[in-house]
C-alpha positions in Angstrom: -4.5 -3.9 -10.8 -5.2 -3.3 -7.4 -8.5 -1.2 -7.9 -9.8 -3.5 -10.6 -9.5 -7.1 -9.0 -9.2 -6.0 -5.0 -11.3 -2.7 -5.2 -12.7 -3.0 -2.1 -9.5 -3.4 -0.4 -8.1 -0.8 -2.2 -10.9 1.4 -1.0 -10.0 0.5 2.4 -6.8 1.4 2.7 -8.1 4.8 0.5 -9.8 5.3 3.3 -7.6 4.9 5.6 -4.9 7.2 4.8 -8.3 10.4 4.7 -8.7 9.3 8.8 -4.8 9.6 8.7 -4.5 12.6 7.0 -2.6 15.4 9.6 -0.9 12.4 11.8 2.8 11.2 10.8 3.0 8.5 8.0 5.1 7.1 5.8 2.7 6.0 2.8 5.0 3.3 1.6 4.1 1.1 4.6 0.3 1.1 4.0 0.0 -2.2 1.7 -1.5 -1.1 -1.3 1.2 1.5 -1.5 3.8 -1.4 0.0 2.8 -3.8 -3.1 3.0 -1.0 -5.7 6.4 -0.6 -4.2 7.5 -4.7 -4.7 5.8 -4.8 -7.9 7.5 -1.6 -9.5 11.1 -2.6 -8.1 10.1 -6.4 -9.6 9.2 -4.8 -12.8 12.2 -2.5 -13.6 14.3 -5.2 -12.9 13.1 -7.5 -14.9 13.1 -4.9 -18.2 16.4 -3.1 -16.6 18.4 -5.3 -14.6 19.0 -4.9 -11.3 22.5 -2.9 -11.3 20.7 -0.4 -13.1 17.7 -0.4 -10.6 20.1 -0.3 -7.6 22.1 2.3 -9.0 19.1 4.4 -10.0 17.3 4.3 -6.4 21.2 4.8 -4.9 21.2 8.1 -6.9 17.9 9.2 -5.4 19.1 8.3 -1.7 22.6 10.8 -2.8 20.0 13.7 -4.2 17.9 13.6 -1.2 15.5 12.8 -2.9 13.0 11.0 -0.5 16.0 9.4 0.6 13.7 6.8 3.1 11.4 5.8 0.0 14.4 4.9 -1.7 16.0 3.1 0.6 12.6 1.0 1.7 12.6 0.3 -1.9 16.2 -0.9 -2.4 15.2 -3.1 0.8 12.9 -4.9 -0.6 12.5 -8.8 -1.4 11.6 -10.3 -4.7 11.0 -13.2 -3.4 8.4 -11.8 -0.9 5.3 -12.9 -1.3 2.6 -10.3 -0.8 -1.2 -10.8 0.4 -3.4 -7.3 0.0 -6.4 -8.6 1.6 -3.7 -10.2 4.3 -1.6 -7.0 4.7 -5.1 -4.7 5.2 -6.6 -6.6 7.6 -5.3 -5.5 10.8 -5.3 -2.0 9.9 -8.9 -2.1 8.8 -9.2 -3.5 12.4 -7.3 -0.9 13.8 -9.5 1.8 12.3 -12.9 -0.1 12.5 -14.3 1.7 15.0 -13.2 5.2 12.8 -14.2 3.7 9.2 -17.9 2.9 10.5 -18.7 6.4 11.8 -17.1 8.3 9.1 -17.7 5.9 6.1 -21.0 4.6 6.1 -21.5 2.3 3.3 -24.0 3.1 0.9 -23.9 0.7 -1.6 -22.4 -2.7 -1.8 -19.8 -1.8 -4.3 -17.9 -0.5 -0.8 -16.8 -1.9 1.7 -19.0 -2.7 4.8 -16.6 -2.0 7.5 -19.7 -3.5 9.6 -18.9 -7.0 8.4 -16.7 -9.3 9.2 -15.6 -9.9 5.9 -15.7 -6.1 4.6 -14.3 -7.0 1.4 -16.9 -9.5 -0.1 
């Protein structure tokens, strides 16, 4: 979804995580990764339930596995309401400087990290 109606967001954050790549992160906090998160939990509980949901990430927290994930996801609010282009924003601004020297756009299917409004 996210690729198809907010590509170049999407591509953005993409981007984002390559200048990141060696530096501590925890990729559920970048927002496309943070939305997948709130949509998939929404999801299962709507075809599941939640006690199964709940139950299912409280199991993954007692495996170890990626206890943190699990418990970001079981943290979650349904009734959060979620803005891509919102949530990129300052960390497109954060990494402006970065994205422009090592991402120079070529076409105009990317984003323009020159622009104000990249994402048009």
């Amino acid at each position: 979804m996210q690729y198809g109606f907010n590509y170049k967001v999407r591509q953005a954050v993409s981007l984002i995580q390559v200048i990141y790549i060696g530096e501590p992160m925890v990729p559920w906090r970048l927002p496309c990764e943070y939305e997948a998160q709130l949509i998939s939990k929404k999801v299962a509980i709507s075809i599941l339930g939640d006690k199964v949901v709940l139950t299912f990430a409280e199991q993954k927290i007692m495996s170890g596995n990626d206890p943190e994930k699990w418990r970001f996801f079981m943290g979650l609010d349904l009734d959060e309401s979620f803005d891509l282009l919102e949530r990129t924003k300052p960390w497109v601004n954060k990494y402006r400087q970065e994205l422009i020297e090592k991402f120079p756009t070529n076409n105009s299917e990317e984003p323009d990290f020159t622009k104000d409004n990249w994402w048009e």
